[in-house]
C-alpha positions as CSV (number, residue, x, y, z in Angstrom):
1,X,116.5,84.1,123.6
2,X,113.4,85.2,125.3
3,X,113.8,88.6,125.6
4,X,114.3,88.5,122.0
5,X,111.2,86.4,121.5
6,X,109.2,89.1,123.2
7,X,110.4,92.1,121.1
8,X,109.7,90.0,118.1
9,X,106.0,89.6,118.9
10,X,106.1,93.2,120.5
11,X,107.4,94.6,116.9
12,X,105.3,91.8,114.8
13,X,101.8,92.7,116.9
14,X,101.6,88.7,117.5
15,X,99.8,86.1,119.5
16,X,102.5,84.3,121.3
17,X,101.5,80.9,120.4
18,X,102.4,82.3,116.8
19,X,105.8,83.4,117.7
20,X,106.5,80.5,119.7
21,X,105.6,78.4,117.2
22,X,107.7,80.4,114.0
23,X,109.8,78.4,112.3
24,X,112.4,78.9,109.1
25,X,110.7,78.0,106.6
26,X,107.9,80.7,107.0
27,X,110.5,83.3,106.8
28,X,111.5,85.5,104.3
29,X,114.7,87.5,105.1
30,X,114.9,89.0,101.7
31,X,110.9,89.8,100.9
32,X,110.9,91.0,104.7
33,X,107.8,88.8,105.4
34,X,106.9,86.0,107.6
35,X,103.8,84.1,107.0
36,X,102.0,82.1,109.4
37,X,100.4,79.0,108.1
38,X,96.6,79.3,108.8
39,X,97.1,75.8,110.9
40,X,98.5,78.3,113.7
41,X,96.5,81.2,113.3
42,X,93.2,81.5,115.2
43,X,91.3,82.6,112.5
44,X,92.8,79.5,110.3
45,X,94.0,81.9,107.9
46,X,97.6,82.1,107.2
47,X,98.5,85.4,107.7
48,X,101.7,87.5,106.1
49,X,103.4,89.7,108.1
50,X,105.5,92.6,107.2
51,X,108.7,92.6,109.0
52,X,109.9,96.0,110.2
53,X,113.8,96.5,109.6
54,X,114.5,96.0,114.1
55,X,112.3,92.5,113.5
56,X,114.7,92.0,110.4
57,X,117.8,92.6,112.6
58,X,116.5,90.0,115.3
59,X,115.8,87.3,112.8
60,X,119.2,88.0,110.8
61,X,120.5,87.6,114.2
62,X,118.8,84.4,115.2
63,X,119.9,83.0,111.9
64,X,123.3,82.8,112.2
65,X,123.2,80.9,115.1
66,X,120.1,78.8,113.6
67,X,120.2,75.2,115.4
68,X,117.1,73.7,114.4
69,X,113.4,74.7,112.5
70,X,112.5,77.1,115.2
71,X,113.3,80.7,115.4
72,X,112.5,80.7,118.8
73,X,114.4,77.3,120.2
74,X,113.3,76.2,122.9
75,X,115.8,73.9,125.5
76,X,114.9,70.7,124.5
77,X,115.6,70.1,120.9
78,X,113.5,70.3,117.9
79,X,111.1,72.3,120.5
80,X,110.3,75.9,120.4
81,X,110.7,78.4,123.6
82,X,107.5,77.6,124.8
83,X,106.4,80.2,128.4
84,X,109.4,81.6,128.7
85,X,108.1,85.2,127.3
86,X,105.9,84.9,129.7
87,X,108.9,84.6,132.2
88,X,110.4,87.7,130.7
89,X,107.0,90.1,131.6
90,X,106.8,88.6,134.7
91,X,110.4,90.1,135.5
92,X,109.9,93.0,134.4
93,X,107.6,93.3,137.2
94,X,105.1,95.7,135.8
95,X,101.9,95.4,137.0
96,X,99.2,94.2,135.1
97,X,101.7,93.6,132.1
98,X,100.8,90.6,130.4
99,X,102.1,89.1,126.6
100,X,98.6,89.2,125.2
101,X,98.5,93.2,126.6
102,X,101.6,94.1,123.8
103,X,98.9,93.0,121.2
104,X,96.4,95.4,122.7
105,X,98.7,97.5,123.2
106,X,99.4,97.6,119.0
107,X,95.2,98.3,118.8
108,X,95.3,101.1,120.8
109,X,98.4,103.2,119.5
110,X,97.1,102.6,115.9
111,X,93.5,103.6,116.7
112,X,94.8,107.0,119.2
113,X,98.3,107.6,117.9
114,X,98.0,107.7,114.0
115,X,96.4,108.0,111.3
116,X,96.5,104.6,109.9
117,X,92.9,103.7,109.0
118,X,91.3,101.1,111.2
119,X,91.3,98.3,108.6
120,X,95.0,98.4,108.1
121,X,95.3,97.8,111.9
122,X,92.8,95.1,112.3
123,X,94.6,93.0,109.4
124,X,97.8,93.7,111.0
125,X,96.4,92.1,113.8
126,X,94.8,89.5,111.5
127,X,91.4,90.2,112.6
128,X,88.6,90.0,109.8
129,X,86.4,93.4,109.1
130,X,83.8,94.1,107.3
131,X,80.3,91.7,106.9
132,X,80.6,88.5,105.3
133,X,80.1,90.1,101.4
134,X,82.7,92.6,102.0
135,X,85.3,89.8,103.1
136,X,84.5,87.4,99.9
137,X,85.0,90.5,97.7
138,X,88.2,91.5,99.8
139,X,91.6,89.7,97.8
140,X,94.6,91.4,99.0
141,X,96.1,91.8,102.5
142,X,96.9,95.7,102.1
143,X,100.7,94.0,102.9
144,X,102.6,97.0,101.5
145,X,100.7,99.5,103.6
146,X,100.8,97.1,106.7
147,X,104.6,97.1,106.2
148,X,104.4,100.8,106.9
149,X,102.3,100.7,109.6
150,X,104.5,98.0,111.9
151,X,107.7,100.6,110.7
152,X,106.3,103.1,112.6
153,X,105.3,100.8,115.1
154,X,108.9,99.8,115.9
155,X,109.9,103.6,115.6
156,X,107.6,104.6,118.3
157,X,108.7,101.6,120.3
158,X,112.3,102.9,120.3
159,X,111.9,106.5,120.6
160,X,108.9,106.2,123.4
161,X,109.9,103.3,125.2
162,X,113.5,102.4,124.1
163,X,112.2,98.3,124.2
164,X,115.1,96.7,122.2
165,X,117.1,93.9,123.4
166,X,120.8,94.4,122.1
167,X,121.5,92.1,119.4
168,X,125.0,90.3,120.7
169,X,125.6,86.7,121.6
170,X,125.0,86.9,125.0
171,X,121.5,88.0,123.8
172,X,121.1,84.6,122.4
């Protein structure tokens, strides 16, 4: 479960505590989108995510085994995984590897890898841009562009680094 915790906010380009902390009901299998309430976002802005089709597979996965209102169950029920991702990089044993580094990680292939222009990356990372009149005239979330951006995120993954956990049962 953890391993697949950790691809998911690899693939997603989220905060752990926003993974952790993801629960049914912000998911949308068929619109391919999960939004996070703002009440978990550290901005305080909810925040829709496009889900790539590997993040699709790991949640359609999850699902059928679903056993409570997290994605990400933890041991205890009704509470999520909590540090276990954490557990998972820490076996990897790769130095100076840490959960918060996969969402760096996300900044710097966008910014030296593509062509994806900077804004797209920085609201896939839910960071706000622009000054303060540019964001009240700013409506939309660029979601459909966004959703091509973390596609090619989780094709670069697989082809450069071959990070997927295999989606069986013993998996879960």
């Amino acid at each position: 479960m953890a391993a697949l915790a950790l691809e998911f906010l690899i693939l997603t380009a989220a905060r752990s505590g926003e993974v952790l902390g993801a629960r049914w009901a912000e998911i949308d299998l068929a619109a391919k989108v999960w939004t996070v309430p703002a009440a978990r976002m550290k901005a305080a802005r909810e925040h829709r995510v496009p889900l790539s089709d590997r993040a699709l597979a790991i949640l359609e996965r999850l699902s059928s085994a679903r056993t409570g209102e997290f994605v990400f169950p933890g041991q205890r029920p009704g509470k999520p995984l909590s540090i276990m991702v954490e557990m998972v990089v820490r076996r990897m044993k790769a130095e100076g590897v840490t959960v918060h580094g996969f969402h760096s990680a996300f900044r710097d292939w966008s910014g030296e890898e593509t062509n994806f222009p900077r804004e797209i990356a920085e609201a896939a990372l839910a960071h706000a841009t622009g000054d303060a009149t540019e964001r009240a005239y700013r409506r939309g979330d660029a979601l459909e562009k966004r959703r091509v951006m973390m596609e090619a995120w989780a094709e670069y993954l697989e082809a450069r680094f071959r990070i997927v956990t295999p989606i069986l049962p013993a998996a879960i």
